[in-house]
C-alpha positions as MATLAB code, in Angstrom:
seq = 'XXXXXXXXXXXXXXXXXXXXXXXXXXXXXXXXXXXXXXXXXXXXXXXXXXXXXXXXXXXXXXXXXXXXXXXXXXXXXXXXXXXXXXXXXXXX';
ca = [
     -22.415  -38.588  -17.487;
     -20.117  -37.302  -19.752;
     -16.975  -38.828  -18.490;
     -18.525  -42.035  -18.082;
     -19.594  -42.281  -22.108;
     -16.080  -41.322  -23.152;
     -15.047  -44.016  -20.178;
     -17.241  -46.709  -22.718;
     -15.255  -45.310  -26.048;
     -11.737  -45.564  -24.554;
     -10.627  -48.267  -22.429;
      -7.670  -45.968  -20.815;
      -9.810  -44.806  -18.879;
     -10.437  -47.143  -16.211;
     -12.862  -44.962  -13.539;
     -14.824  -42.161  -13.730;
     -15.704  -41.194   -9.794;
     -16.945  -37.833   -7.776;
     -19.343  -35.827   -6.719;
     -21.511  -33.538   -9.334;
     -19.038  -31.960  -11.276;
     -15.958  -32.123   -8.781;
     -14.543  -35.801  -10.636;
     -11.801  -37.755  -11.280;
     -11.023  -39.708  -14.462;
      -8.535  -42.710  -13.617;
      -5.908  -43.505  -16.380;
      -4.546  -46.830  -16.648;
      -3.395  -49.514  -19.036;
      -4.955  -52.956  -19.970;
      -3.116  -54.309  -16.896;
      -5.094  -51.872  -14.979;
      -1.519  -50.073  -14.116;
      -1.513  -46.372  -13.631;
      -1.126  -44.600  -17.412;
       0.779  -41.070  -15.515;
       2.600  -40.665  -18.892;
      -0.296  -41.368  -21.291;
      -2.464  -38.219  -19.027;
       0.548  -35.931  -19.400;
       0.015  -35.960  -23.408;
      -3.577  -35.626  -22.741;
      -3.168  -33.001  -20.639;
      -0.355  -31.229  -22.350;
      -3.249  -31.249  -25.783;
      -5.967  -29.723  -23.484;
      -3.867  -27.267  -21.999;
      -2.655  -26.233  -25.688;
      -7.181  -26.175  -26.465;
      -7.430  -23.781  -23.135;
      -8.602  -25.899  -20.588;
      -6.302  -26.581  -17.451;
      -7.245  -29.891  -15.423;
      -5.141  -31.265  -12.534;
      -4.353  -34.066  -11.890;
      -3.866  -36.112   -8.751;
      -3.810  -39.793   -6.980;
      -1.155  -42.148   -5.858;
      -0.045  -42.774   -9.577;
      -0.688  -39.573  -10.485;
      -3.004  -40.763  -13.188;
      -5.965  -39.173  -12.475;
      -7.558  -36.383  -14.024;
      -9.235  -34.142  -11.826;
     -11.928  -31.842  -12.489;
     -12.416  -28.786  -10.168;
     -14.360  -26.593  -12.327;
     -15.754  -22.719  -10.857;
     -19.083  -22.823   -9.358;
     -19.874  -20.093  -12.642;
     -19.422  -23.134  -15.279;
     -22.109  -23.196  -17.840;
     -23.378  -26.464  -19.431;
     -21.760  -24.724  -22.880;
     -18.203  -25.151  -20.714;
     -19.173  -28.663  -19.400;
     -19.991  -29.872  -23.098;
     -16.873  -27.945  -24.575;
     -14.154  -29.733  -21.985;
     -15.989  -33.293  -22.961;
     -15.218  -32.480  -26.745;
     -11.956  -31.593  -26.456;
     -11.163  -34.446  -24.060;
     -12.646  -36.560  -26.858;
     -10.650  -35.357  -29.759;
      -7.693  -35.149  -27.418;
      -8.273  -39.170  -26.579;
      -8.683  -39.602  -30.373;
      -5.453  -37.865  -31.031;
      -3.525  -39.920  -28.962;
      -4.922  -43.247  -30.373;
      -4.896  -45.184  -26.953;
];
């Protein structure tokens, strides 16, 4: 749920699919093209925050969640937030 209300605040991201908490955020542009480069930066912030999140697909523009089965809602919630400020760093 969380992915999909940062999906409705930026427009990179283009779909939010998976299973529970095992998900994939697609990147892409306005053309609907894979954004590889724009998850890098957004990955590269997170990483610098803590977090590590893969990321996969054809494009390699999605980001792929594959948290422990020990994840607290307090983790779930913190990841969101920083994916949010690192979206609003990044301007897209």
């Amino acid at each position: 749920a969380g992915l999909k209300h940062l999906q409705k605040k930026y427009p990179i991201i283009g779909d939010v699919r998976g299973i529970g908490l095992m998900c994939g955020a697609e990147f892409v542009h306005a053309d609907k093209s894979p954004a590889a480069k724009e998850l890098d930066e957004v990955l590269e912030i997170l990483k610098d925050a803590g977090f590590i999140i893969g990321k996969g697909g054809v494009g390699r523009n999605v980001m792929a969640f594959q948290p422990p089965l020990v994840i607290t809602e307090k983790n779930v919630d913190d990841v969101l937030n920083a994916l949010d400020l690192a979206l609003e760093k990044c301007k897209f």
